[in-house]
C-alpha positions in Angstrom: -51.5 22.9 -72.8 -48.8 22.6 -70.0 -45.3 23.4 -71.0 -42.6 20.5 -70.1 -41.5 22.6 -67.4 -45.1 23.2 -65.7 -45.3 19.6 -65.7 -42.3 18.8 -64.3 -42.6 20.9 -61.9 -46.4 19.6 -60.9 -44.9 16.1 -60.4 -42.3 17.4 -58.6 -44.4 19.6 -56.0 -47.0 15.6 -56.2 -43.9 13.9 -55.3 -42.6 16.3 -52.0 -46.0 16.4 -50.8 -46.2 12.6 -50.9 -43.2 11.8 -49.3 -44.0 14.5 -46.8 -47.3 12.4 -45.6 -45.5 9.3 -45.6 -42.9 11.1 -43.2 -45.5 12.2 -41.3 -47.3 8.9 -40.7 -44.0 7.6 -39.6 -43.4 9.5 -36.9 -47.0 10.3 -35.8 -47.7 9.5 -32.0 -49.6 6.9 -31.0 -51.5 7.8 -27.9 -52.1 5.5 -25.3 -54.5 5.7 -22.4 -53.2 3.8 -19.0 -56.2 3.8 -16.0 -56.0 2.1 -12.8 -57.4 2.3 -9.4 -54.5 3.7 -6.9 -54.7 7.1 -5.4 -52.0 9.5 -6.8 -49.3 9.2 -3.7 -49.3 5.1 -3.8 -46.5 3.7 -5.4 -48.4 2.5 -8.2 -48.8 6.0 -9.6 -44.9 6.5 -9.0 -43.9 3.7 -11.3 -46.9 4.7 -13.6 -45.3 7.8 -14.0 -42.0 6.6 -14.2 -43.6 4.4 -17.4 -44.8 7.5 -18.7 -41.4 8.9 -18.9 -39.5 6.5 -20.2 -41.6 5.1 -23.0 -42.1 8.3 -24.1 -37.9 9.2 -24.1 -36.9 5.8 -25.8 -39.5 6.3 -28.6 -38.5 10.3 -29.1 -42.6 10.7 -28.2 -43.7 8.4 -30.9 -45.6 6.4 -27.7 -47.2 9.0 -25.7 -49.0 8.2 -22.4 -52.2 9.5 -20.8 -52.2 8.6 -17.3 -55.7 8.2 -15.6 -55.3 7.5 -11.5 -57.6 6.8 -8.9 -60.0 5.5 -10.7 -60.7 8.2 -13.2 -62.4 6.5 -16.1 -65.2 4.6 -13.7 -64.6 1.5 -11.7 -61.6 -0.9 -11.3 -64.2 -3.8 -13.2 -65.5 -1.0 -16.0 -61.4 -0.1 -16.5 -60.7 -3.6 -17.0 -63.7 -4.5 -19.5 -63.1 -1.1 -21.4 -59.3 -2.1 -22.0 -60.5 -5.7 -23.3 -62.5 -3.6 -25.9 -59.5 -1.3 -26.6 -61.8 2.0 -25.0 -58.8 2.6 -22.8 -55.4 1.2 -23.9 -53.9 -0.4 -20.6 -54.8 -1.0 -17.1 -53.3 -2.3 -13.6 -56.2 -4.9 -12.4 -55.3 -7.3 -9.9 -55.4 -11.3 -10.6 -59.4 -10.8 -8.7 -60.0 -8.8 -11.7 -58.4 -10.5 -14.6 -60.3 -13.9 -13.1 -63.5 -13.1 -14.6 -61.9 -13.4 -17.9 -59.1 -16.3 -17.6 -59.8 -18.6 -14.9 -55.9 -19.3 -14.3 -55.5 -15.9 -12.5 -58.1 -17.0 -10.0 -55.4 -19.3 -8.3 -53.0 -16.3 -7.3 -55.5 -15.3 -4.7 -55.7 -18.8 -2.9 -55.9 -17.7 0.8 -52.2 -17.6 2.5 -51.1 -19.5 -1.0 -47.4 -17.6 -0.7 -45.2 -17.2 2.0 -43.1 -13.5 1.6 -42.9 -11.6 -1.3 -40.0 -13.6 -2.5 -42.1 -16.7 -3.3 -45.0 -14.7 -4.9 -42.4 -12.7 -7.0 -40.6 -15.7 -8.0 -43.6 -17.6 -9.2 -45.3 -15.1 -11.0 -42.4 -13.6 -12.9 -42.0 -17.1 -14.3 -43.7 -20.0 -14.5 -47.2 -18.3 -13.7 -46.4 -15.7 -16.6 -45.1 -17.9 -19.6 -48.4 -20.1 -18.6 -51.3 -17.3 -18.5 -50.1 -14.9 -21.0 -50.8 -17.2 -23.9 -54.7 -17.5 -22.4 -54.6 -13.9 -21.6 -54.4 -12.9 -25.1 -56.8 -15.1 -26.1 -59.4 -12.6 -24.4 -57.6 -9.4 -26.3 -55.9 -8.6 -24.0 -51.6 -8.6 -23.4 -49.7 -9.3 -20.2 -46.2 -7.3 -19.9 -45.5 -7.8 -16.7 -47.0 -8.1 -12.8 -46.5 -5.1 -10.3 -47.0 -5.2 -6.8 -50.0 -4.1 -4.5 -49.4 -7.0 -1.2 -50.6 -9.2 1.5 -54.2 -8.1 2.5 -55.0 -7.2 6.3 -58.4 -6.2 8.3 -59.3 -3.2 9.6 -62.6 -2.2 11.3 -63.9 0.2 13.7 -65.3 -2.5 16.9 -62.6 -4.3 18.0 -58.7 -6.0 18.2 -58.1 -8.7 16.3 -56.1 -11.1 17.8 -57.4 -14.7 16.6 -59.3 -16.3 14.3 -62.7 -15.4 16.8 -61.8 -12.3 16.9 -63.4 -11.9 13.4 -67.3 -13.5 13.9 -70.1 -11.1 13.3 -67.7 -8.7 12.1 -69.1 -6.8 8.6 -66.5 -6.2 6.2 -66.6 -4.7 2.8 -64.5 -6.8 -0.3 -64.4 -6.8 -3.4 -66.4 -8.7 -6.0 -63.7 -11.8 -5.3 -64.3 -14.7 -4.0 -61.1 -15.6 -2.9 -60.9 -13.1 -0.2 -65.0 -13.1 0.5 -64.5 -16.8 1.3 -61.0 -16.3 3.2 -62.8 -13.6 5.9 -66.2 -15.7 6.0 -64.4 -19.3 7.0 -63.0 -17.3 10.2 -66.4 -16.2 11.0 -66.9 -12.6 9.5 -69.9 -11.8 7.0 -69.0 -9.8 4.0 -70.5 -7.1 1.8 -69.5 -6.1 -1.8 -69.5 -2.3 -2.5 -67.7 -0.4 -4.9 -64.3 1.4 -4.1 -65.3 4.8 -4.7 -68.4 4.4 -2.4 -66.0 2.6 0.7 -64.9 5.3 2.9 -68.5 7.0 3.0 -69.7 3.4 3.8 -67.4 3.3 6.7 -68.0 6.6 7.7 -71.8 5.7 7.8 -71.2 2.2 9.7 -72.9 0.7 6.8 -69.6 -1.9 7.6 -67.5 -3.0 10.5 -64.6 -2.9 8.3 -62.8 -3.4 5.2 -59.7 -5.5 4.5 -56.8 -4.1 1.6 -53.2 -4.2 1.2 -51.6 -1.5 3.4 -50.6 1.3 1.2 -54.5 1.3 0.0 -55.6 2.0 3.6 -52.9 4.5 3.7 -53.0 6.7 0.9 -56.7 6.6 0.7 -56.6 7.5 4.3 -59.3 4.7 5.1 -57.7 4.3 8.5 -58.8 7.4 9.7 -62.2 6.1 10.8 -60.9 2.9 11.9 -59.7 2.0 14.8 -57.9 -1.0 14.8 -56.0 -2.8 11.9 -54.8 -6.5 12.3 -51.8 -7.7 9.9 -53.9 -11.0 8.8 -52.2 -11.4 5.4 -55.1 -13.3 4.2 -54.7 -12.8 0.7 -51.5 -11.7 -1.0 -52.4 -10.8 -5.3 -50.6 -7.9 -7.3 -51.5 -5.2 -10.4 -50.9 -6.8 -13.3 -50.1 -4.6 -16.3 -52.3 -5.2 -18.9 -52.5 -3.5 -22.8 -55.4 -4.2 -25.0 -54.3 -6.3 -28.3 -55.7 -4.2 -30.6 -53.5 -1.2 -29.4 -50.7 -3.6 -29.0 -50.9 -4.0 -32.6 -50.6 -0.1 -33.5 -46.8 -0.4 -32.0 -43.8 -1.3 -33.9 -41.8 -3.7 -32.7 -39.0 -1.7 -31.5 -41.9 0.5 -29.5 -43.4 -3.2 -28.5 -39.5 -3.8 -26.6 -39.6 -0.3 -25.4 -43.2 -0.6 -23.4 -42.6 -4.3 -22.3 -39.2 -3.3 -21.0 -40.2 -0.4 -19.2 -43.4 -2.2 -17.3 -40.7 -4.3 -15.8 -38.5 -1.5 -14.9 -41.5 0.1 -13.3 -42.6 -3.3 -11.4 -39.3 -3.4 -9.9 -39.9 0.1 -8.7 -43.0 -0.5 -7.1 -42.1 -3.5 -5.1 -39.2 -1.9 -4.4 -41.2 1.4 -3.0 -43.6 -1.0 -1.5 -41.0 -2.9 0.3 -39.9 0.7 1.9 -42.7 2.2 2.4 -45.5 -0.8 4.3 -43.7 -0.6 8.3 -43.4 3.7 7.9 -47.1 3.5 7.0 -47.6 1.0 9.6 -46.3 3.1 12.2 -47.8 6.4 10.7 -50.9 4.8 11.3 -50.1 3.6 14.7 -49.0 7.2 15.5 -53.0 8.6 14.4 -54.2 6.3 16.9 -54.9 2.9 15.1 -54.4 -0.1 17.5 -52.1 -2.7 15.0 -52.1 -6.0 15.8 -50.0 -9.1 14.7 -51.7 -12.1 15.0 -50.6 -16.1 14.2 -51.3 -16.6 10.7 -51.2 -20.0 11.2 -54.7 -20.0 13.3 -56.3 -18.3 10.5 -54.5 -20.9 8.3 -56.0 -23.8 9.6 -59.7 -22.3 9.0 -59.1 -22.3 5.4 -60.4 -25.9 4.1 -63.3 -24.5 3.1 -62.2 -21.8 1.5 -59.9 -23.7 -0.5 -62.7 -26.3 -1.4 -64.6 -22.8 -2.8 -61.6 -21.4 -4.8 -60.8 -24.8 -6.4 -64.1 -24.7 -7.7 -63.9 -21.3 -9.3 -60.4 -21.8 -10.3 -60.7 -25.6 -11.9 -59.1 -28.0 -10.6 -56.6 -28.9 -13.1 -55.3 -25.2 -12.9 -55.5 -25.6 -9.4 -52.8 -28.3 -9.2 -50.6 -26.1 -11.6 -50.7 -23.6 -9.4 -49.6 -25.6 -6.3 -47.2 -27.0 -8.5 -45.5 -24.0 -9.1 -45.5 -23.3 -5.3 -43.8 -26.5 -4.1 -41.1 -26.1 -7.2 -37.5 -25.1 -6.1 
């Protein structure tokens, strides 16, 4: 039998090892996996990393972050559907993306819907946010804030565009979204869906004429270097919009919850900011390897739009249609 001592000693050694799991749990890491679709030099990955960094200092590397760039963990549409499931933790989709799940976000992408980055970044810090992130969540997935990625422009490899005309019989490549497919196709141009990863060999193989994308895509992933001429249409402005998946939402504490939320808006405000700089340099870069850049009136392509519109309404719903517009006519 155990003397009093050997006991005590037993529930002592029970008692340290117990409150040296509990310890433990409390201050294991919690890993989280962030993918999105820019190349490693865009601004995007900047403030990604810049994310990385600072979650990880203000929770003494309680919240760690796996960064996964340029597509890494499949397409921009697999990333997004993976992070609804909690596969991968949180992603950068654009509104095109995030539409297939909430119909709201489709209304972002209305053809020439803002007028400067101003507008866009007015609306959709505020009123867009405190009305989509409720229905967001209702898919498993949380909003913490909206990045930047731009207005949209044309490039292609046959011709200067100029006006409207310019654009018939031109083959572009888009994304799956129909805002932008049915902005380029009321000015005249056919379209042709292929994935990201597969663009520059299609371009390279004049499967397409051309492909339209905010500037700093075409820069960093150096798609201007087989085409000739880019035209600053600004069809189409929409953003990356940082998403987590509930599920891993729910691992963080609360005080972890502040720290990510606050540092996605620190590192939105550094990528618009690093956008901002960056778009005429990479203008004039380009212009420098040879691309011909025109500027033509946006209004021309403006006034092509009805139809367009008429197709977007439909997708969007028209009651979240006029709530959109509503937040674009408010002061």
């Amino acid at each position: 039998m155990p003397s009093k001592n050997h006991r005590g000693l037993a529930r002592l050694s029970l008692a340290v090892v117990a409150s040296l799991a509990l310890l433990g749990t409390a201050h294991a890491a919690t890993t989280l996996k962030f993918a999105h679709f820019a190349a490693e030099s865009h601004p995007a990955h900047i403030a990604a990393l810049q994310f990385k960094k600072n979650v990880e200092s203000r929770t003494g590397g309680e919240v760690r972050i796996e960064l996964y760039p340029a597509n890494q963990l499949g397409s921009p549409p697999d990333q997004l559907e993976q992070t609804t499931v909690g596969v991968i933790d949180m992603n950068l989709p654009t509104q095109g993306g995030l539409d297939k799940y909430e119909k709201a976000f489709a209304t972002v992408m209305t053809p020439y819907a803002f007028t400067d980055y101003a507008q866009a970044h007015r609306v959709l810090d505020g009123p867009f946010h405190d009305w989509v992130a409720p229905r967001l969540e209702k898919k498993g997935l949380v909003l913490l804030s909206t990045w930047e990625y731009g207005f949209r422009h044309v490039t292609n490899s046959k011709r200067p565009i100029n006006a409207p005309e310019d654009m018939k019989g031109l083959r572009l490549r888009t994304p799956p979204e129909l805002q932008i497919i049915a902005a380029l196709e009321a000015t005249g141009a056919s379209t042709t869906q292929i994935a990201f990863p597969e663009l520059s060999a299609a371009l390279n193989q004049g499967v397409v004429d051309g492909q339209e994308n905010p500037i700093g895509v075409t820069y960093h992933f150096k798609l201007f270097e087989v085409q000739k001429h880019l035209a600053l249409t600004r069809h189409v402005y929409n953003s990356m919009t940082h998403v987590i998946s509930q599920s891993s939402w729910k691992k963080l504490t609360p005080a972890q919850q502040s720290a990510v939320r606050e540092e996605s808006r620190a590192s939105r405000d550094l990528m618009r900011k690093l956008v901002a700089e960056q778009e005429a340099a990479e203008i004039a870069k380009m212009e420098a390897a040879g691309v011909a850049v025109t500027r033509p009136d946006t209004a021309k392509f403006r006034a092509l739009m009805q139809p367009a519109y008429e197709r977007v309404g439909a997708y969007a719903g028209k009651d979240n249609m006029k709530t959109f517009l509503d937040m674009l006519s408010a002061k």
